[in-house]
TITILO-725972 format. One line per 10 residues: number of its first residue (from 1); their letters; for each residue x, y, z of C-alpha. Coordinates in nm, 3 decimals, padded with zeros to 5 digits. Example, Ala and Ser with C-alpha at 12.3 -4.5 7.8 and 13.67 -1.06 7.14 Angstrom:
<nodes>
1 = as = 01.230,-00.450,00.780; 01.367,-00.106,00.714
</nodes>
This chain:
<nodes>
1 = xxxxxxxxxx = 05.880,09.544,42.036; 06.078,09.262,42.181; 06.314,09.051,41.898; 06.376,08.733,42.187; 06.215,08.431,42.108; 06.203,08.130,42.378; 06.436,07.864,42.347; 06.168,07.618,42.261; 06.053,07.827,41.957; 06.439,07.860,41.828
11 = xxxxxxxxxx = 06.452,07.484,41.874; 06.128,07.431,41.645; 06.255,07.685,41.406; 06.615,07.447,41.394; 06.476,07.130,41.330; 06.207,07.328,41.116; 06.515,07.466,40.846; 06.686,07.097,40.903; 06.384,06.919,40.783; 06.370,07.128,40.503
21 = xxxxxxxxxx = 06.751,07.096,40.378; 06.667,06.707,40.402; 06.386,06.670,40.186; 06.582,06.967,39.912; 06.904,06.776,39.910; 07.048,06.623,39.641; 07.351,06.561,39.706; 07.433,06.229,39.846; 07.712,06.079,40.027; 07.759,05.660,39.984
31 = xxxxxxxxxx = 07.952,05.479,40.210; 07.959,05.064,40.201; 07.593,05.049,40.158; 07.433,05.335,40.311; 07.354,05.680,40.189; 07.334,06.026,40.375; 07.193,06.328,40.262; 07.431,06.592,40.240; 07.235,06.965,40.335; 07.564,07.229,40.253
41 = xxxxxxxxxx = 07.823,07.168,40.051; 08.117,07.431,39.971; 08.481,07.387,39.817; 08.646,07.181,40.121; 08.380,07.072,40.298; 08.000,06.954,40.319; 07.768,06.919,40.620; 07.491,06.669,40.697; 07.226,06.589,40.993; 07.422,06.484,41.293
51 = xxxxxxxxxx = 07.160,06.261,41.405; 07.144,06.034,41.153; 07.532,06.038,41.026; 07.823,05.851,41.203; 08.146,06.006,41.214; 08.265,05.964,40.876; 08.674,06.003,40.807; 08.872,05.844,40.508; 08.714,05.832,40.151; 08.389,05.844,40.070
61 = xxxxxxxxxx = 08.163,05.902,39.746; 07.978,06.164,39.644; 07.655,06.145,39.450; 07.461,06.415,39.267; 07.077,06.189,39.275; 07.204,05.839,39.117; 07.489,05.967,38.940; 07.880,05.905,39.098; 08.014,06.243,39.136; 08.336,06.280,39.291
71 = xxxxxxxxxx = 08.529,06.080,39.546; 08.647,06.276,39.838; 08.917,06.246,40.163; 08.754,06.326,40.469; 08.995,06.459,40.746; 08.828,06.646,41.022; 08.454,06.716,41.176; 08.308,06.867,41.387; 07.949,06.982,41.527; 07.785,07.296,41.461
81 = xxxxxxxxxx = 07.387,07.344,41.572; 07.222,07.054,41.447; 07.499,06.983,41.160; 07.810,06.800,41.155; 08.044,06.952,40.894; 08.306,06.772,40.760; 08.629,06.934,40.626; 08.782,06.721,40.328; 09.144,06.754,40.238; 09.077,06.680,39.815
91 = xxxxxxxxxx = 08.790,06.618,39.604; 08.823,06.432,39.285; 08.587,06.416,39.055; 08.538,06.130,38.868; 08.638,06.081,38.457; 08.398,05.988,38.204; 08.691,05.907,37.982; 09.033,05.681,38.057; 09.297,05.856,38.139; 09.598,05.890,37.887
101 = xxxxxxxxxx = 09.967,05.737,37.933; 10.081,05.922,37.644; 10.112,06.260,37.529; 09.892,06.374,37.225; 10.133,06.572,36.983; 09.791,06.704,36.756; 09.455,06.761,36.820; 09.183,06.517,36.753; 09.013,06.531,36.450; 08.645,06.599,36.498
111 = xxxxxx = 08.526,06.463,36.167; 08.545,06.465,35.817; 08.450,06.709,35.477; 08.373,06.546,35.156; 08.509,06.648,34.833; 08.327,06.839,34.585
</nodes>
């Protein structure tokens, strides 16, 4: 039994697996006003559809649906398949909270008993 497959059916099976990372992903990335679906996504870098992304470098946000995520520093990218993969040098995600300019010496108190 033969395993080859013609090129045209490997192409169809691509653009097959693409289409379905596009219409699963939730991740998003925003830059200025438009929004790219991102399809992989590991700890330093994330990949999207080449043929509808620019070539992205410098910061950019990352969105998890409608909600801000993380901001991220994009340094390098490059094509693989059907993909272009960018490699980020940090990833920050973003604070719900201010940050402090002072040192806490005690912990919170969470709340209150009565007496008696």
């Amino acid at each position: 039994m033969s395993t080859h497959l013609p090129p045209e059916v490997l192409a169809g099976l691509r653009k097959a697996q693409l289409a379905s990372k596009k219409s699963k992903a939730r991740w998003r990335v925003r830059v200025d006003d438009q929004v790219f679906p991102i399809l992989e996504m590991s700890q330093s870098e994330f990949a999207m559809a080449s043929e509808a992304t620019p070539a992205l470098r410098g910061l950019v946000d990352i969105y998890d649906g409608s909600r801000y995520v993380s901001q991220c520093l994009i340094m390098h990218a490059r094509e693989e398949d059907d993909m272009r993969v960018y490699e980020f040098k940090w990833n920050t995600e973003v604070r719900r909270t201010p940050a402090l300019d002072f040192a806490r010496e005690k912990p919170a108190i969470a709340g209150y008993l009565t007496a008696g």
